[in-house]
C-alpha positions in Angstrom: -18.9 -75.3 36.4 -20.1 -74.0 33.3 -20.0 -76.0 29.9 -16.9 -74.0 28.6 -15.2 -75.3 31.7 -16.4 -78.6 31.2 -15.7 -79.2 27.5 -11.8 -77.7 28.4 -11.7 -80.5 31.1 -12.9 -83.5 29.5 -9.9 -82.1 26.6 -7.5 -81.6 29.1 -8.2 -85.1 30.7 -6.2 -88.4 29.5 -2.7 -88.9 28.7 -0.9 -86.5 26.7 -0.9 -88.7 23.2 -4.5 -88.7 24.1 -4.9 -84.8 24.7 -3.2 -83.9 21.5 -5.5 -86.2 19.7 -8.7 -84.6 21.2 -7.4 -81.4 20.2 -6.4 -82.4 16.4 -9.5 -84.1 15.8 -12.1 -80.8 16.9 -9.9 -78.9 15.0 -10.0 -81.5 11.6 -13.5 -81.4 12.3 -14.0 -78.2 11.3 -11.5 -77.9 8.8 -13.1 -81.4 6.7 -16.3 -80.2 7.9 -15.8 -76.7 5.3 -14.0 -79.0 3.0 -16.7 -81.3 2.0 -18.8 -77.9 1.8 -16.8 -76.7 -0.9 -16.8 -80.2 -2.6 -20.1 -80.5 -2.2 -20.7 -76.6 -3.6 -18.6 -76.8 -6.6 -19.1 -81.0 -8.1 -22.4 -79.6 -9.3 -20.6 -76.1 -10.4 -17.8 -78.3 -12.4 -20.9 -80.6 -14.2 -22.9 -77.6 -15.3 -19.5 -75.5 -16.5 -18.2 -79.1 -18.1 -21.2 -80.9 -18.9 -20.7 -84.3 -18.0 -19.1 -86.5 -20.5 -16.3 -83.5 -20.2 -16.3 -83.9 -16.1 -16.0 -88.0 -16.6 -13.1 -87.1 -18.4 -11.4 -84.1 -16.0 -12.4 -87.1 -13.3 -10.9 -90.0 -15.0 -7.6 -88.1 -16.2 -7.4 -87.2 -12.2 -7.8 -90.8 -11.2 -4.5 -91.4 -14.0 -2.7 -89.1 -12.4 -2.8 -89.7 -9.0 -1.6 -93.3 -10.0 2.0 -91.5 -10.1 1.6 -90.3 -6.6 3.0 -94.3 -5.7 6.1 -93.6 -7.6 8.1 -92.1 -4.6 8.9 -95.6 -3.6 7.0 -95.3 -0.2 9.3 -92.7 0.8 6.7 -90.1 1.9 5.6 -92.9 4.1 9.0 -93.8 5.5 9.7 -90.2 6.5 6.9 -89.9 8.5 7.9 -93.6 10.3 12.0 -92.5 10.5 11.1 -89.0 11.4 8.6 -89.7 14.1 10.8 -92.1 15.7 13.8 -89.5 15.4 12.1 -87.0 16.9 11.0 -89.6 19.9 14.6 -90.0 20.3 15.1 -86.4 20.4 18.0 -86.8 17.6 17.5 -84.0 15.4 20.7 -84.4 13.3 19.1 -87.8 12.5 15.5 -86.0 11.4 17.0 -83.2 9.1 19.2 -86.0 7.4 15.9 -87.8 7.0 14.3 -84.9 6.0 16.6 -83.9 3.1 17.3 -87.0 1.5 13.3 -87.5 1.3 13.2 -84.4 -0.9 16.9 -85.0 -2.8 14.7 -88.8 -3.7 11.2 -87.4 -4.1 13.0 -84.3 -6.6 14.7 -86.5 -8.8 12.1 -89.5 -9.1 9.1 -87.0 -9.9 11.4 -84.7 -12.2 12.4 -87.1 -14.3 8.6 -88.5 -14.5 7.3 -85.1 -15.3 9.7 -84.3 -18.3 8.8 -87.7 -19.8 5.4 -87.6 -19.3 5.6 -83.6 -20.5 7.1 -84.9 -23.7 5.1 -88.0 -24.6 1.6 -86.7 -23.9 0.3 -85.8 -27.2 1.6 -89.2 -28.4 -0.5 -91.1 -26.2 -4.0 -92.8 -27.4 -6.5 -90.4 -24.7 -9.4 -90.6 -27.0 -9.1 -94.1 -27.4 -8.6 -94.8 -23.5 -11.2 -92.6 -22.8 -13.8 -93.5 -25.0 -14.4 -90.5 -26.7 -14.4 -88.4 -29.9 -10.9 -88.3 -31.8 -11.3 -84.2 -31.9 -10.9 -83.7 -28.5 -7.3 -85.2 -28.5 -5.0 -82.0 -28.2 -7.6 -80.8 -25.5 -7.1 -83.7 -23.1 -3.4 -83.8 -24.3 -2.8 -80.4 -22.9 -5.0 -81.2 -19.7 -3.2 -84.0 -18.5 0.2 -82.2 -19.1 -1.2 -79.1 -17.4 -2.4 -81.4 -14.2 1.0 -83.9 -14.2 3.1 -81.1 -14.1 1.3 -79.0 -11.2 1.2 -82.7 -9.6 4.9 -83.3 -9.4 5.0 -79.7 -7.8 2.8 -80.8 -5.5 4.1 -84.2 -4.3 7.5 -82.7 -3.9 6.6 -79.6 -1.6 3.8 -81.9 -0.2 6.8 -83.9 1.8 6.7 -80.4 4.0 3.0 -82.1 5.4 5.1 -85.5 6.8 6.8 -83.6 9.1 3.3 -82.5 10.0 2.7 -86.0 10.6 5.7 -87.2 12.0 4.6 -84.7 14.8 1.2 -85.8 15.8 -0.2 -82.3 14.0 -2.4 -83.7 11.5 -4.8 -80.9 11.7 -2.9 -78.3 10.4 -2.5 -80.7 6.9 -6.4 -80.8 6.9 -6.2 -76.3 7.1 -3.9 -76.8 3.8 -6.5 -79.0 2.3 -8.8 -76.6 3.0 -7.3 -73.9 1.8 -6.3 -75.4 -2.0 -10.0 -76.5 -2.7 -11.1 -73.2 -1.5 -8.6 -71.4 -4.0 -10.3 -73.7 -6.7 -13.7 -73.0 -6.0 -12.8 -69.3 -6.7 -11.2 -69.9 -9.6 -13.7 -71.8 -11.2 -16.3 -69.4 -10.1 -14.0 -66.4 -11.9 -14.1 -68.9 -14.6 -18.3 -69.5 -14.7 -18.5 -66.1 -15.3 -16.0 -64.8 -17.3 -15.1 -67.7 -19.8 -17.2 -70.3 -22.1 -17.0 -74.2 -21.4 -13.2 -75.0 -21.5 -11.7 -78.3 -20.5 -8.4 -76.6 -20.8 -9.5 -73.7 -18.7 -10.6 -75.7 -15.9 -7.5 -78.2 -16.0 -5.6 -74.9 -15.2 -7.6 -74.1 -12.5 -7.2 -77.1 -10.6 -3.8 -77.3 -11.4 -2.4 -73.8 -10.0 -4.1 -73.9 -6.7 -2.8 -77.7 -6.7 0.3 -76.9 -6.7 0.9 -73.4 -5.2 -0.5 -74.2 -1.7 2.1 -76.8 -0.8 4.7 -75.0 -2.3 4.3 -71.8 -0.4 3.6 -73.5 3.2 6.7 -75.5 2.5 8.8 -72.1 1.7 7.0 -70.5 5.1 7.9 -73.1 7.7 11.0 -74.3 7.1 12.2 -70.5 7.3 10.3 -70.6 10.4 9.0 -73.5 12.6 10.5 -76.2 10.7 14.0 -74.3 10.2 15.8 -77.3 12.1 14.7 -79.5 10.1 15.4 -77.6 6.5 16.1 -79.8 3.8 19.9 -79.4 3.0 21.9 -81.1 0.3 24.7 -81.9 2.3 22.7 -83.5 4.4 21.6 -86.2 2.2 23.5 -89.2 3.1 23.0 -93.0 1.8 22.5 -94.4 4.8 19.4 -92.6 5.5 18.2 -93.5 2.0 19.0 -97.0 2.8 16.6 -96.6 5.9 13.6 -94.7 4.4 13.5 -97.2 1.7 14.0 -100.2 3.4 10.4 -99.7 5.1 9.1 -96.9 2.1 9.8 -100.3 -0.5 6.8 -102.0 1.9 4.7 -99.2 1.9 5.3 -98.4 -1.6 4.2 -101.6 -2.8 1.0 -101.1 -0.7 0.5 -98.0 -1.7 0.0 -99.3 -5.6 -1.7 -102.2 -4.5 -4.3 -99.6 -2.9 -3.9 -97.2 -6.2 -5.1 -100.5 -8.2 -7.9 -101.0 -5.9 -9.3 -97.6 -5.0 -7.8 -95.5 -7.7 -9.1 -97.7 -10.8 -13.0 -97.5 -10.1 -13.3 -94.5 -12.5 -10.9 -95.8 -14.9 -13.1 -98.8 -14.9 -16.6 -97.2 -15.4 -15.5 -94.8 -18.0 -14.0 -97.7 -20.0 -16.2 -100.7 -19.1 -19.6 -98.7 -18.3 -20.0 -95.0 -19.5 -18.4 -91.9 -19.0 -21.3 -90.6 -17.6 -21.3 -93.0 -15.3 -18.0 -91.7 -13.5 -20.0 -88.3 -12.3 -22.9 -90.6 -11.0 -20.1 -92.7 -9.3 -17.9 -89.7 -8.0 -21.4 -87.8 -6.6 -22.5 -91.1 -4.6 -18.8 -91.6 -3.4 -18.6 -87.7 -2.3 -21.9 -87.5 -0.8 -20.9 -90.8 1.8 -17.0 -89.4 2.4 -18.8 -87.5 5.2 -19.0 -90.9 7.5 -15.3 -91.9 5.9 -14.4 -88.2 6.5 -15.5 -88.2 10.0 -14.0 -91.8 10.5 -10.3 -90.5 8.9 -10.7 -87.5 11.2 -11.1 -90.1 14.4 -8.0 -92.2 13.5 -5.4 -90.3 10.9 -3.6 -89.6 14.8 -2.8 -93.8 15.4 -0.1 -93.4 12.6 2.0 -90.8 14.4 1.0 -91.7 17.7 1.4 -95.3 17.1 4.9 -94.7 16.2 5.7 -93.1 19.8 3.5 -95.6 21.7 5.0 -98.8 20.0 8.7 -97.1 20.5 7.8 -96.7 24.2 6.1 -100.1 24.7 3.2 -98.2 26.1 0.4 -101.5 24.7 -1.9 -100.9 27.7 -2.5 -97.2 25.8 -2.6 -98.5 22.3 -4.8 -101.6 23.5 -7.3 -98.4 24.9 -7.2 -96.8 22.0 -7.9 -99.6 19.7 -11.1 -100.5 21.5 -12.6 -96.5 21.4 -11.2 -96.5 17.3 -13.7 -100.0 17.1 -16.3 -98.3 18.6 -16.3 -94.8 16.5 -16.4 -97.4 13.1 -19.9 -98.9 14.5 -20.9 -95.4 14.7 -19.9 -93.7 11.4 -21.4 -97.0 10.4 -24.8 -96.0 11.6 -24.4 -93.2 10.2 -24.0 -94.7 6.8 -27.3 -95.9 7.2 -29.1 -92.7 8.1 -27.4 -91.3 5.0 -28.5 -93.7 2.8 -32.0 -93.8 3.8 -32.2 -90.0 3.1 -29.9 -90.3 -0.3 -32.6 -89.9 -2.9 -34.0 -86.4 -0.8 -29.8 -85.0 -1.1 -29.1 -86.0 -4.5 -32.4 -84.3 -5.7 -31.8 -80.7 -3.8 -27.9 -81.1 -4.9 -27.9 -81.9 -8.1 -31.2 -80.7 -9.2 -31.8 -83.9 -11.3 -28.7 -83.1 -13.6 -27.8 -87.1 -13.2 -29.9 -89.5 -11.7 -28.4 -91.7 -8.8 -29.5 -95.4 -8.0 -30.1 -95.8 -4.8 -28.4 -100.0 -4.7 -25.2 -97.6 -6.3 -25.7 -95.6 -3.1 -25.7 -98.4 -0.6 -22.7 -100.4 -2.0 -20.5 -97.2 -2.6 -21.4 -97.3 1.6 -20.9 -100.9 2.2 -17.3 -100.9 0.4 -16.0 -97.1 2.3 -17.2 -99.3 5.9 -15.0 -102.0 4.6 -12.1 -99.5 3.9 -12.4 -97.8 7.0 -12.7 -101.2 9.0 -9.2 -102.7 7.3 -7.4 -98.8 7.5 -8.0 -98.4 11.5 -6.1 -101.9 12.1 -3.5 -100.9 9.5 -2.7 -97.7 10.6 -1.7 -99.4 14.1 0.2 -101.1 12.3 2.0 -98.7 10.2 2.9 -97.3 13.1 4.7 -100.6 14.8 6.7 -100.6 11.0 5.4 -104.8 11.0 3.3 -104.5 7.8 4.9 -107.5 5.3 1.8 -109.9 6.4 -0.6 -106.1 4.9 1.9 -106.0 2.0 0.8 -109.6 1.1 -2.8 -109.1 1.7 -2.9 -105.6 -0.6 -1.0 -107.6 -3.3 -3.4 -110.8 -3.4 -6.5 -107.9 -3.1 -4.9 -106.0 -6.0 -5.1 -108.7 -8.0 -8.3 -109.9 -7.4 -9.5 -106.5 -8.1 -9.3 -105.2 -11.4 -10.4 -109.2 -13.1 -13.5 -109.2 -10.3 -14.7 -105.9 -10.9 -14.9 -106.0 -15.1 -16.6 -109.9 -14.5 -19.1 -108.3 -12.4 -19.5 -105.3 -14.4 -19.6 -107.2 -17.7 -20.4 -110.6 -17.5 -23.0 -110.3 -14.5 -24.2 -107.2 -16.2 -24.2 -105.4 -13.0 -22.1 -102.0 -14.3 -21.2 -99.3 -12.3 -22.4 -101.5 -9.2 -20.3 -104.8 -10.0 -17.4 -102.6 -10.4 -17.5 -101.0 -6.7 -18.6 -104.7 -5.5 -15.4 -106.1 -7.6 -13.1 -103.4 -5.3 -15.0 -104.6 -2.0 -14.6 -108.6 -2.5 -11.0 -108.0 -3.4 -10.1 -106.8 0.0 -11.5 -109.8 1.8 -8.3 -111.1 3.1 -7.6 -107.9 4.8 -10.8 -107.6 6.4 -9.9 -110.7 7.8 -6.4 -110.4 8.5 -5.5 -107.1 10.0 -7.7 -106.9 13.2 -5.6 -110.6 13.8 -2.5 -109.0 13.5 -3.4 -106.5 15.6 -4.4 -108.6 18.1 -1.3 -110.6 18.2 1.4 -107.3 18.2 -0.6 -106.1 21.3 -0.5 -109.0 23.7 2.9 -109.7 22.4 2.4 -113.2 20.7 3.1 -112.3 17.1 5.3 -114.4 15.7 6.7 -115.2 12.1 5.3 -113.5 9.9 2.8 -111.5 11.6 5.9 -109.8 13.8 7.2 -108.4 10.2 
């Protein structure tokens, strides 16, 4: 048997949850794999075009923004939990009903947002937030109205990628990703070369390939693939708003507690450190998403699949599954290490000593993504089951430790940039702790109380 053969049997072997997953994970693989190639190629592109006080502020009005991608009340989330267990019920009346009042709720949230946040952006205080020069007010005015509009765009159509999802075909999101950061890199290469240094310019860029890729895959499929499922208006019902909130309000509420956690570490630098510290932040951070990309790649299938196991009481799978996702963290784990020991050798060939990066900068931006990865594995079995009030408490507790922690340790102990990534990985403490419990107890079938909600 030759190695072709062999590689198609060990994919073809398993149950079919498991089969699907093999195939979705070679395939995000590549897909991340070219994505962080592109990151990697233009971050050092973007800082020479922008300089970097102007990329800490691109970066930091980025971070702002996607704070508004919690404001569809968990409902992205819900969809993909009501849809998938629709679809395992084979009720298809039940999933386009779903389906279209998601986007009738996710429309009218994020157009009323857009127009207010369209009309008051010149009157807000950017200069003063951002800790910089008064001049450059209408510039960063215009930017974030540029990028919050092209992001409401984006988080309506996005709802198309749920479906995605709800289906156990997360791959085929990962293509999409690839394709919009390849459309930016080749815009901001067309901009290298035929413009001067423009904040505005660049703003665009991003924006447009932001928001036309969603938009365009969500026109395709549901005049093709997805046609059953077409959003509809007089399919939007109440009832199904009633159910995609009751669980989206959970998730919604975890969802900000992890914007106020992961989301605010920019935010933080620029105002409590330096704006030039965000770049030497966002490089260290970008260089070790390859073990957190490799590790989402590994589990982003226990949501969906979860959702079908837990419906079909299938634990002796999910208990399987749980021990191989505990044993793929250990390794992107040692894999943090390697990266970190040849850190100082990649920033210098990458960034051609444009900003210098600390190596203890290096080793706790790895020591808090192990953390994240460790409490998201165990969470993501548990989005599945829909029992997450017991996470929703832990996130809010961590949320609040968060933003107090990180400014004491950045300020008070001195420790900058560093404190501030140590504040977000102390905060999440009680997760660590509680989730693999939970777990643990929903498996064998002893949770009670609160850990059964």
């Amino acid at each position: 048997m030759g190695l072709i053969d062999r590689a198609k049997e060990l994919l073809e072997r398993g149950h079919q949850r498991t089969v699907r997953a093999k195939k979705n994970i070679l395939l995000a693989i590549l897909y991340k794999g070219l994505g962080v190639l592109i990151g990697f190629a233009y971050f050092p592109i973007s800082l020479e075009y922008l300089g970097p006080a102007k990329f800490g502020i691109f970066l930091t009005l980025t971070s702002i923004i996607d704070w508004f991608a919690e404001f569809d009340i968990g409902i992205g989330n819900g969809l993909r939990n009501r849809l998938g267990e629709a679809v395992a019920d084979k009720d298809y009346k039940r999933a386009k009903g779903y389906v279209s009042t998601a986007y009738f709720a996710v429309g009218s949230i994020f157009s009323g947002i857009a127009i207010v946040f369209v009309a008051i952006s010149f009157l807000l205080p950017w200069t003063d937030w951002l800790q910089t020069e008064a001049g450059m007010h209408r510039e960063i005015a215009i930017v974030a109205m540029l990028m919050f509009s092209a992001f409401a765009i984006n988080f309506v159509s996005s709802m198309v990628y749920q479906i995605f999802y709800a289906l156990q075909r997360t791959a085929i999101v990962d293509f999409f990703s690839l394709l919009t950061k390849a459309s930016f890199l080749i815009v901001i290469i067309v901009l290298i070369y035929f413009t001067e240094e423009s904040l505005i310019l660049f703003g665009a860029a991003k924006s447009i390939t932001f928001a036309a890729v969603p938009l365009i895959v969500g026109v395709y499929y549901f005049r093709k693939e997805f046609f059953s499922f077409a959003p509809s208006f007089r399919k939007v019902k109440k009832s199904y708003f009633k159910s995609l909130f009751t669980l989206g309000a959970q998730f919604f509420i975890i969802k900000i507690a992890m914007v106020i956690i992961h989301q605010t570490n920019n935010i933080l630098i620029a105002r409590f450190v330096s704006l030039e510290g965000v770049p030497q932040y966002e490089a260290a951070y970008k260089y070790l998403s390859i073990f957190l990309m490799l590790f989402v790649i590994m589990t982003n299938q226990l949501w969906g699949a979860s959702i079908e196991a837990y419906r079909k009481k299938d634990m002796e799978w999910m208990k399987k599954t749980v021990n191989s996702v505990i044993k793929i963290w250990l390794g992107t784990l040692l894999l943090s290490i390697l990266m970190i020991l040849v850190s100082p050798m990649v920033f210098k060939l990458w960034l051609q000593d444009k900003i210098e990066i600390p190596l203890l900068l290096t080793i706790v931006v790895a020591i808090s993504i192990a953390m994240t990865n460790w409490v998201n594995m165990f969470n993501l079995i548990l989005n599945g089951t829909g029992k997450i009030r017991l996470q929703m408490y832990a996130w809010i507790v961590a949320s609040i430790l968060n933003i107090p922690l990180s400014i004491f340790l950045a300020r008070n102990m001195e420790l900058g940039t560093i404190g501030i990534v140590l504040g977000t990985t102390f905060s999440m403490l009680p997760l660590i702790i509680l989730s693999p419990i939970q777990v643990r107890k929903v498996l064998n079938l002893r949770d009670k109380g609160i850990w059964a909600k």
